[in-house]
C-alpha positions in Angstrom: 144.4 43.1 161.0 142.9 46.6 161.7 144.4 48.2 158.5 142.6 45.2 156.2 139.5 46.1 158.6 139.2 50.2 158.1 139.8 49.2 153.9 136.6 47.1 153.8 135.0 49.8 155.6 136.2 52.4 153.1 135.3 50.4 150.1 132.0 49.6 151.3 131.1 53.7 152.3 132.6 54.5 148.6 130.0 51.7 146.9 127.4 53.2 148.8 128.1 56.8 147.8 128.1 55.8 144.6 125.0 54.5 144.4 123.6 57.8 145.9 125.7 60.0 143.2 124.7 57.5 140.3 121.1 59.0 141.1 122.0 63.0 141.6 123.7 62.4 137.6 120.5 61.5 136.7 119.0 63.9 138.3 121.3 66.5 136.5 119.9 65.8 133.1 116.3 65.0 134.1 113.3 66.1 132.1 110.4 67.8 133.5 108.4 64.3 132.7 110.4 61.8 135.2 112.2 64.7 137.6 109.9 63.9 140.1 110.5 59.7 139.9 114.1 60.5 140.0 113.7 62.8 142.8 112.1 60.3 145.2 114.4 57.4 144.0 117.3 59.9 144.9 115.6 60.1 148.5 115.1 56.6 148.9 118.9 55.4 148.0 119.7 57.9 150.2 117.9 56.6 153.4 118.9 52.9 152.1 122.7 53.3 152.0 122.6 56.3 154.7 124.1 53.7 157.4 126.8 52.2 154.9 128.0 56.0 153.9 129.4 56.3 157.3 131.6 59.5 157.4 130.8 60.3 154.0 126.8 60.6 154.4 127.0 64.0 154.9 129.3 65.4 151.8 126.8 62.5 150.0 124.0 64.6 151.1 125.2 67.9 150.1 126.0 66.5 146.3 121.9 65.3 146.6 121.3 68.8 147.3 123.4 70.9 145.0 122.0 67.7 142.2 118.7 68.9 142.9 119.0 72.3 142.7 120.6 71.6 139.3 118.0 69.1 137.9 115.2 71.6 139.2 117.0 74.9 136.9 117.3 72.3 134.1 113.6 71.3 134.0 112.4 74.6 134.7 115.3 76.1 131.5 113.2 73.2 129.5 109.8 74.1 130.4 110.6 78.0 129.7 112.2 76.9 126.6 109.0 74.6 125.5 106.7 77.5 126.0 109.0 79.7 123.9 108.7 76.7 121.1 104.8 76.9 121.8 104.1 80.3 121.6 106.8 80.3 118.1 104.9 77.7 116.7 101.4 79.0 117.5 101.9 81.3 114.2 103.0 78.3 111.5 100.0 76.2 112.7 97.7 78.9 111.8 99.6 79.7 108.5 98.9 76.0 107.9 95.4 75.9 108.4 94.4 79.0 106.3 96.6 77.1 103.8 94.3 74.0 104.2 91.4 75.7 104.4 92.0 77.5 101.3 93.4 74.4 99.7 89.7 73.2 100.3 88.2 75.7 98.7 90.1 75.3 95.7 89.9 71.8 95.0 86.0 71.9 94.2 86.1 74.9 92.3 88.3 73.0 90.1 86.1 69.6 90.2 83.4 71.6 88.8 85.4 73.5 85.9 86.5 69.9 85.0 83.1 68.8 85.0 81.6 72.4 83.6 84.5 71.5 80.6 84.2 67.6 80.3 87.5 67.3 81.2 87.1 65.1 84.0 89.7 61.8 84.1 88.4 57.8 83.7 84.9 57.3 83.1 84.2 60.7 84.2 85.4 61.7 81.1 83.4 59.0 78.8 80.4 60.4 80.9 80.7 63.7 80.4 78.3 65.6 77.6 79.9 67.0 75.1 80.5 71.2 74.9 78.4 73.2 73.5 79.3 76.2 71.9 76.0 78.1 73.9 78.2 77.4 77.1 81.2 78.5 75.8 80.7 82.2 77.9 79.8 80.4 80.6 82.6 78.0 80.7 85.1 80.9 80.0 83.6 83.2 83.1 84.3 80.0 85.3 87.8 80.1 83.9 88.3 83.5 84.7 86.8 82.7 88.5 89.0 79.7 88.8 91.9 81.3 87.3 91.7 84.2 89.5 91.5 81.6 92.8 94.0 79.5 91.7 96.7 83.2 91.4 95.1 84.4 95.1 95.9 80.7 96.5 99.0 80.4 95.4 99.7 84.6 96.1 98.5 83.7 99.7 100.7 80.0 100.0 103.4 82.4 99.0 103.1 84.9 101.9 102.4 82.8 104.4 105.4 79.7 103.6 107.4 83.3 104.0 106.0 83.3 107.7 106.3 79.8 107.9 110.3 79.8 107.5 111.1 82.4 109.6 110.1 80.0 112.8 112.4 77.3 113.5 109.5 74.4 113.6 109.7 71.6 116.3 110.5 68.5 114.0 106.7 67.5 114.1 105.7 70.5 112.5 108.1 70.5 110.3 107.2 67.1 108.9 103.6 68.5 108.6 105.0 71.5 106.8 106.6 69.3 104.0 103.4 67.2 103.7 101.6 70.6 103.4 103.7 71.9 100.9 104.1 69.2 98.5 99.7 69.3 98.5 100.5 72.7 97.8 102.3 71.7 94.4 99.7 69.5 93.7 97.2 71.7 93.6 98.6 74.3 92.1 99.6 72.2 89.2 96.0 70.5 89.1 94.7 73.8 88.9 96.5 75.4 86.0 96.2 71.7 83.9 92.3 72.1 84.0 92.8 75.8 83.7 94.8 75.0 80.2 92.4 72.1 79.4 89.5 74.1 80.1 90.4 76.6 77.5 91.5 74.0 74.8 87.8 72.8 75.3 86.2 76.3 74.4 89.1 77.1 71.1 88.6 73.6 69.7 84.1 74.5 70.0 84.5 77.8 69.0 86.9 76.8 66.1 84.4 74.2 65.1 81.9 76.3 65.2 83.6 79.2 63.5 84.2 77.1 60.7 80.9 75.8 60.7 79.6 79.2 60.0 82.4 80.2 57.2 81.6 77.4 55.4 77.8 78.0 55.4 77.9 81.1 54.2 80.5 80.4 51.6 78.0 78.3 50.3 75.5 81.4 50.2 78.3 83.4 48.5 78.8 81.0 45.6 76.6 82.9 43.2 78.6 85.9 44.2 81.9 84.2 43.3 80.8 83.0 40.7 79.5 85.9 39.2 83.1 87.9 39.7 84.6 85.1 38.0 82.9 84.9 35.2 82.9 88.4 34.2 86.4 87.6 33.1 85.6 85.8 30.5 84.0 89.0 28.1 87.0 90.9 28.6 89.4 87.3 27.8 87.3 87.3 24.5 87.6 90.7 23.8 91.4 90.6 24.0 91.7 87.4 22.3 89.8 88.9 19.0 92.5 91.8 19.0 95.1 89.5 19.3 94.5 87.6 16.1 93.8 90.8 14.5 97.1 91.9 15.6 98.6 89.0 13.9 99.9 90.6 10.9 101.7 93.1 12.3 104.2 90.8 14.4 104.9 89.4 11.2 108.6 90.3 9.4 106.3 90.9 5.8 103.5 93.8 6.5 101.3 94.4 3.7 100.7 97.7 1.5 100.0 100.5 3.7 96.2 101.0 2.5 95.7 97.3 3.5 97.4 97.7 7.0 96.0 101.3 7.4 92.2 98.7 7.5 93.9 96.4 9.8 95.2 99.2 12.2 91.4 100.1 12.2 90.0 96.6 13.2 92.7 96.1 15.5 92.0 99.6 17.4 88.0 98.9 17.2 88.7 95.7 18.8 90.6 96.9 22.1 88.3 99.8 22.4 85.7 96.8 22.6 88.1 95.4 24.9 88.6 97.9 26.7 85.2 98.7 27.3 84.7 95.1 28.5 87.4 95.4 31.0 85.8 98.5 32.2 82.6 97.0 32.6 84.2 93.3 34.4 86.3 95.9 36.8 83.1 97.4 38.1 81.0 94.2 38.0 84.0 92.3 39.9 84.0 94.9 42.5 83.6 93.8 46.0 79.6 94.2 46.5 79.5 91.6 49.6 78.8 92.7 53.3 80.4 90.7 55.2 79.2 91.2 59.0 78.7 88.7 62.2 78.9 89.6 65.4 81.4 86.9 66.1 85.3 88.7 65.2 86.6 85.5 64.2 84.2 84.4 61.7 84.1 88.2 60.3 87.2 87.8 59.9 87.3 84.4 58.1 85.0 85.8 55.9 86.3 89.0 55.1 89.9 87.2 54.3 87.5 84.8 52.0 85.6 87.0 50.3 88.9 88.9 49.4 90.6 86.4 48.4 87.7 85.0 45.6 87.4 88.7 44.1 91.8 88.9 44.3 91.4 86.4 41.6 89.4 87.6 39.1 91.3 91.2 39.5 94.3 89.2 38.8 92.9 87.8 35.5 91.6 91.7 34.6 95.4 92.6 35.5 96.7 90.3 33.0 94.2 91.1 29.9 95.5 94.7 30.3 99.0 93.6 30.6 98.1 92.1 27.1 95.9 94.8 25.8 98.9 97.0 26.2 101.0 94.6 24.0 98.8 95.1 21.2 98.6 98.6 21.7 102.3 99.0 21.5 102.5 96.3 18.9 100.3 99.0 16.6 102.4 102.1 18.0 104.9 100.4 17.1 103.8 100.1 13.7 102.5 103.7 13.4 105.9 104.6 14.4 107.9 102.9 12.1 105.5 103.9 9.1 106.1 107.6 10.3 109.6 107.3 10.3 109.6 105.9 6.6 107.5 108.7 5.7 109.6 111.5 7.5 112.9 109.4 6.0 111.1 109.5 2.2 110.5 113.9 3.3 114.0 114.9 4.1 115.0 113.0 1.5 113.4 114.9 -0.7 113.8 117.8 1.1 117.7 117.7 2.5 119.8 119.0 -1.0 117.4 121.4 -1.5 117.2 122.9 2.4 121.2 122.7 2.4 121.6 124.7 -0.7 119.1 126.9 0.4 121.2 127.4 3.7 124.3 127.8 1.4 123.1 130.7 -0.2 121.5 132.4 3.1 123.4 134.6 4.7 122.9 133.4 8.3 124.8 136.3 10.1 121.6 138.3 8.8 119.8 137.2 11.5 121.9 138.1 14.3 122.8 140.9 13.3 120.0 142.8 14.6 119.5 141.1 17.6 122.9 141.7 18.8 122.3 145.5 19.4 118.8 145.2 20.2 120.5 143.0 23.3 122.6 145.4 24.2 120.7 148.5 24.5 118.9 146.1 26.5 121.6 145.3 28.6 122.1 149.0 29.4 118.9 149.7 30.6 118.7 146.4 33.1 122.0 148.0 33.9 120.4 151.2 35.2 118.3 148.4 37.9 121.4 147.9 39.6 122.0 151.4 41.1 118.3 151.7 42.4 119.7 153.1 46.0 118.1 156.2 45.3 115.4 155.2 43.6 111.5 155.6 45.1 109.6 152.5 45.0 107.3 154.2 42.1 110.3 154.9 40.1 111.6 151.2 40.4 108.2 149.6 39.6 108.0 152.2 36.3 112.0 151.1 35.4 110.7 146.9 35.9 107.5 147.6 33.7 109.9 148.8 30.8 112.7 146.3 31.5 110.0 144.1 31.5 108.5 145.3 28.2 111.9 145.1 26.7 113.0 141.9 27.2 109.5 140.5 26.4 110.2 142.2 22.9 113.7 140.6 22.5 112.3 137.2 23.6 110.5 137.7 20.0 113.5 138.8 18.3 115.2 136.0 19.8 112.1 133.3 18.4 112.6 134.7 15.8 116.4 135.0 15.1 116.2 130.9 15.7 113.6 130.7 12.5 115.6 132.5 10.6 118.4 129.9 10.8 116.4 127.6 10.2 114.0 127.7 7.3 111.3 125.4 7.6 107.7 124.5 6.5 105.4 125.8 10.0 103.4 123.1 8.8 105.5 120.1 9.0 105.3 117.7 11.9 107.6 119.1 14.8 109.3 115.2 14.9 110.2 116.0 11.5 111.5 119.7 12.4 113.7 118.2 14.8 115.6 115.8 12.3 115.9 118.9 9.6 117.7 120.6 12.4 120.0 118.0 13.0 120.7 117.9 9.7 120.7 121.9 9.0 123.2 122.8 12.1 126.5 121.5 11.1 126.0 124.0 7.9 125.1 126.7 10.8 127.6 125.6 13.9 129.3 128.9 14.2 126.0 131.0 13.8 124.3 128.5 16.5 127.2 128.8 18.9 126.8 132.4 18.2 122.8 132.9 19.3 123.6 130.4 22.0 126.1 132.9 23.5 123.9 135.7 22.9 121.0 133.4 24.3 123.5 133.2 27.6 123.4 137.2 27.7 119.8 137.5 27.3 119.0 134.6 30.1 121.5 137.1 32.9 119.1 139.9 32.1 116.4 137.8 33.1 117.8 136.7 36.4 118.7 140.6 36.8 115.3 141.6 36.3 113.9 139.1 38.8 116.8 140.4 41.5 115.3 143.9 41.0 111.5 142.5 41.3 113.3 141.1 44.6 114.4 144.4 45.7 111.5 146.2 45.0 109.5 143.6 47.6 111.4 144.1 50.5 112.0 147.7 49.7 107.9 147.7 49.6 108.4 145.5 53.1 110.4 147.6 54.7 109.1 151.0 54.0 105.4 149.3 55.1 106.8 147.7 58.6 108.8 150.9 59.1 105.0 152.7 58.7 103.0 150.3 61.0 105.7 151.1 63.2 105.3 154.9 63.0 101.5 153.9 63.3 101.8 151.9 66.7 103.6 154.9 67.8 101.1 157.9 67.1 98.1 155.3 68.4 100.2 154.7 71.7 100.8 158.3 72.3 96.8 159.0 71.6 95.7 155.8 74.0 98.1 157.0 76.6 97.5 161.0 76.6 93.9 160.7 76.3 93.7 157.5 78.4 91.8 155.1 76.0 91.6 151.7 75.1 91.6 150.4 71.8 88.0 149.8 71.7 87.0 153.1 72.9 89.4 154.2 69.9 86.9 151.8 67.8 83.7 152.6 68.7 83.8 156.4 68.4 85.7 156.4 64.5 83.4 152.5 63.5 79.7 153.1 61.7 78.0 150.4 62.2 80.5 148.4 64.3 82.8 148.5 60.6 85.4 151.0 59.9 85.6 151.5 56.0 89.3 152.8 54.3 88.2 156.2 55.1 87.4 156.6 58.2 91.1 154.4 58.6 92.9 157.4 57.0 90.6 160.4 58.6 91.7 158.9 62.0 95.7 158.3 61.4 95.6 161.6 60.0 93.3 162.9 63.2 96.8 161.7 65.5 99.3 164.3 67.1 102.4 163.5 64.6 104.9 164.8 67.3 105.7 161.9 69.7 108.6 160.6 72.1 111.4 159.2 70.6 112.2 157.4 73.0 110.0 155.1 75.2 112.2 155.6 78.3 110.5 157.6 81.9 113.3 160.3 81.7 113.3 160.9 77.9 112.2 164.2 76.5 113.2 164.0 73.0 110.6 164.0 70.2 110.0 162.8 66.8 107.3 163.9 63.9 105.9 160.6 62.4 103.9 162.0 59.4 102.3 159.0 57.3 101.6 159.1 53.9 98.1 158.2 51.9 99.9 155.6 50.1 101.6 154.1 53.4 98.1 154.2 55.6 96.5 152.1 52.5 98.9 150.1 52.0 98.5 149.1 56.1 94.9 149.1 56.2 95.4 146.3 53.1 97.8 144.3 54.6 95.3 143.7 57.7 92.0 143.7 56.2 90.1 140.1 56.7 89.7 137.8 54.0 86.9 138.1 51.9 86.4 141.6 53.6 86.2 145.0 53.0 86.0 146.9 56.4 88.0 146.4 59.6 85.7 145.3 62.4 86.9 145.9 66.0 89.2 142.7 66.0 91.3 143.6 62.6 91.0 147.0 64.0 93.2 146.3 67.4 94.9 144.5 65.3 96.2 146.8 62.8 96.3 149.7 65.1 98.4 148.3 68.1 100.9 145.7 69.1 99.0 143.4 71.4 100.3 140.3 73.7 99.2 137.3 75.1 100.1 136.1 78.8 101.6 133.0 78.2 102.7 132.6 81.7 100.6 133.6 84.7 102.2 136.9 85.7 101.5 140.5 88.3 101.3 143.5 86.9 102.1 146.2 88.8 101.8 150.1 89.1 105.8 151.0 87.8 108.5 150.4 85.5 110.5 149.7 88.6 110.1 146.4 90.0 111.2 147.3 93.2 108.7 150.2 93.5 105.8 149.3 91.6 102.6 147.2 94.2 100.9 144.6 92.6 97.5 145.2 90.7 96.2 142.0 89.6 97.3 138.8 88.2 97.7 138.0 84.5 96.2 135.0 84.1 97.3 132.6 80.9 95.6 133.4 77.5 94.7 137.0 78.3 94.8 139.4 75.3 97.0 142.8 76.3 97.3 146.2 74.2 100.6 147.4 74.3 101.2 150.9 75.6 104.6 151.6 75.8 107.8 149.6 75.7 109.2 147.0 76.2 112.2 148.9 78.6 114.6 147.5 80.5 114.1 147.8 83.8 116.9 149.8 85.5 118.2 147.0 88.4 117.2 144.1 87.0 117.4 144.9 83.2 114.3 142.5 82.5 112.3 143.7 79.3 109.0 145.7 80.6 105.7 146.9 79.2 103.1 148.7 79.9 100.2 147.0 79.2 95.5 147.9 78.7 94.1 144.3 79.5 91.4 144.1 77.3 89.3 142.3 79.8 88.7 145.1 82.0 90.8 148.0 81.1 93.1 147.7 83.7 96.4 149.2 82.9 99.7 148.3 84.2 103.7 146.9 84.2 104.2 143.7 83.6 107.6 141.4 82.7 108.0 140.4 78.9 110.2 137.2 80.6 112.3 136.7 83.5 116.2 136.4 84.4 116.0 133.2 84.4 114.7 132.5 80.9 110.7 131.9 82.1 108.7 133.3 79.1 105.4 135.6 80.5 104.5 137.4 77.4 104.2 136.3 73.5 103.4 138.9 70.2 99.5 137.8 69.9 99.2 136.3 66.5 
């Protein structure tokens, strides 16, 4: 009896504490919105079934506690973490707003281009005036205006959905987002359809308009047409009245030659008539319109127009030449043909008595004098082929007479050919030709003879032009070789009495000119006996002595164009070898690199007179000269290029 007793007891202290712990597992997963219900239900279950808990009140009570302090952390975890959702979404909202706001902006903008275009839907659209091509600027700068909100809106939605999607959104939001972005599609696409409709409007006005205007003034240009194409019909005339007197002559039976020699005459007087007509219709058919508006498109409609009406009548001209030239050739033709009957009805009469006058020739007379006469002049073009020791003088006296000598046995040659042939000088050189053809199987082997001779005589042409050949460069190279003895004597004198070349120029010039004379009176005035060599350590001298002949022949080769005299210019020229600084560049007080201090900088485009060089520098072997800038006189070193390959000076043309 007291077992069944203490099981009741038990059973009713566990149904009680279960009660109680139903609660705290609520608790557990409360919400910061009914924590504080569940809390004080908690309490109250507690004090209600505190007396039926018995022994187990207290452990009941300590699960209450540790529920609490685990529903508390949870609402406080969900509170934190609702903040952080805040505070994430605080940036989207705003994103969406500017997106609305913007949106709003937009959408009258593109009310009033549909209404500014009459593009408007319904009765809107029935309403609307028509658009006139005066508002056609207007209309487009509103395009451009929309056009350019519609690419910022869209430019802006862009950047801003990019924020937008890097936030997790609470599902609210993110059913506002999805709203938002399908408006967003809208009007975009609303946008760009007026946009394209707006623009349809202004082409179809200006295209009416355009041709509105062509057709108004083709109507002005009629008597202009017109007039081009009538000034075919003269010239169509013209060539149809030499056609039909051309008649005859396509004929298989031409008439006597007195009668066609009448008709040839009519036929020619008519196309010179024609002619002249076509003449006249080309220049009256010429384009004389201005065409000029200040709308492009309907300049050029017009000027495609206006060149198509005058293409035609210049096709029609093309074609009455095309036939003009038929009945030209039609009477060339005819010519032709009667000259070869007449040359056929010559060498008839002419051929026995030509071939037995060749039979009793003797056509080895002929060549037989040329034949030495080519040899003895083969001996003396001979003599042009050892010119090694010759003076230039000597080999311009040996071309004159070479010269002289074949130009004689050209002659011989012309007439050698005569000879063989004996013809009338008089008779027509068509007629020569056929006689000839006939004549030279009688002749073959005195032909093949002249032509082998002919051969001969052609070499001693070609030798004669190799020795003109070699007497130019000879002439070349003995005149470089002289300006070079020149630039020598006039460095030594600028260096030794420490002069530029304008110093030089003003104390020999008369006039600021310096004639051939004074030229030669100063070259000859230079100390002959120079350096050899340019180099710092060399002691070795050379005589330079220049020759009348050699300083005119330099003074001619520089003088100006159209001139007489040197001025100062040709005169530095001539005299020295300058450079230009094509890379900025120091100059600097030595030959040496290492040793030389800086004077100035070269700067690019400066003029320099050469002094002496260009030496290689010792360490460094880089090309060096000494240098006058003409600027101010300054005299220096400076680098022709460096190591690397940089370029600082270039020969001054």
């Amino acid at each position: 009896m007291a077992a069944s007793t203490d099981t009741a007891t038990k059973i009713k202290e566990l149904k009680a504490a279960n009660m109680v712990r139903r609660v705290i597992q609520r608790i557990r997963l409360a919400t910061p919105e009914n924590f504080d219900t569940l809390e004080s239900e908690a309490f109250d279950v507690m004090a209600q079934q505190l007396e039926d808990m018995g022994s187990s009140a207290e452990k009941v009570e300590q699960e209450l506690e540790a529920g609490l302090e685990l529903g508390r952390k949870r609402v406080q975890q969900v509170l934190e973490k609702r903040e952080q959702e805040a505070e994430m979404a605080k940036r989207p909202k705003e994103c969406m707003d500017e997106i609305k706001v913007m949106m709003e902006s937009l959408e009258p903008k593109v009310a009033a281009l549909e209404a500014s275009a009459g593009i408007g839907g319904g009765g809107d659209k029935e309403k609307a005036e028509p658009l006139k091509v005066e508002a056609c600027p207007a209309l487009q700068k509103q395009i451009d205006e929309c056009a350019e909100e519609v690419t910022q809106f869209m430019d802006e939605c862009v950047k801003k959905a990019a924020e937008i999607k890097q936030v997790t959104l609470p599902s609210e939001m993110r059913a506002q987002w999805a709203t938002l972005t399908q408006d967003i599609v809208k009007a975009k696409h609303k946008g760009e359809r007026t946009l394209v409709l707006a623009r349809t409007a202004i082409k179809k006005v200006t295209e009416a308009a355009v041709k509105e205007k062509v057709q108004k003034r083709k109507e002005e240009l009629k008597d202009a047409f017109e007039a081009a194409a009538s000034s075919v019909q003269p010239v169509m005339q013209a060539v149809l009245a030499a056609e039909s007197e051309v008649e005859p002559f396509i004929k298989s039976k031409v008439g006597d030659e007195s009668e066609m020699a009448s008709l040839v005459a009519a036929v020619e007087e008519k196309l010179e008539a024609a002619k002249a007509a076509l003449e006249q219709a080309r220049e009256e058919s010429k384009q004389s319109v201005e065409v000029d508006d200040e709308d492009e498109n309907v300049k050029k409609q017009l000027e495609a127009l206006v060149a198509a009406e005058f293409k035609r009548p210049k096709l029609r001209l093309g074609q009455m030449e095309m036939r003009m030239r038929r009945v030209a050739n039609i009477i060339r033709a005819y010519k032709q043909d009667l000259k070869d009957a007449k040359h056929r009805e010559i060498i008839d009469g002419l051929k026995s008595e030509l071939l037995q006058k060749i039979k009793e020739m003797d056509v080895s007379g002929p060549l037989a004098t040329l034949e030495p006469t080519l040899k003895d002049a083969e001996g003396l073009v001979q003599t042009t082929l050892k010119n090694a020791s010759m003076s230039v003088p000597e080999m311009e006296a040996l071309a004159e007479k070479v010269t002289d000598t074949l130009s004689s046995l050209e002659g011989d040659f012309e007439r050698a050919e005569q000879a063989l042939y004996p013809l009338d000088e008089d008779l027509d050189e068509d007629l020569k030709k056929k006689l000839k053809k006939i004549v030279a199987p009688q002749i073959k082997a005195s032909l093949l003879r002249l032509g082998l001779l002919n051969r001969r005589f052609k070499r001693l042409k070609n030798l004669l032009r190799m020795f003109h050949a070699d007497i130019k460069e000879r002439k070349s190279s003995k005149h470089k070789l002289a300006r070079v003895g020149l630039l020598q004597l006039v460095k030594h004198r600028l260096i030794s009495e420490d002069q530029s070349v304008r110093q030089v120029f003003d104390s020999i010039a008369s006039e600021e000119e310096v004639d051939e004379t004074a030229f030669k009176s100063f070259v000859n005035s230079l100390e002959k006996t120079v350096k050899k060599s340019e180099t710092e350590d060399s002691e070795e001298t050379v005589t330079i002595d220049l020759t009348d002949e050699e300083i005119s022949s330099i003074y001619t080769a520089f003088l100006p164009e159209g001139r007489s005299t040197f001025d100062k210019e040709a005169f530095s020229k001539c005299v020295c070898q300058r450079m230009t600084v094509a890379k900025a560049v120091s100059m600097t007080t030595h030959l040496s690199i290492s040793e030389g201090k800086a004077l100035r900088g070269l700067k690019v485009g400066e003029f320099l007179e050469v002094l002496e060089g260009p030496i290689k520098e010792g360490k460094t072997s880089v090309k060096r000269v000494k240098v006058r800038v003409s600027k101010d006189d300054k005299v220096g070193w400076v680098s022709v290029a460096g190591n690397a390959g940089s370029v600082f000076l270039k020969e001054s043309k």
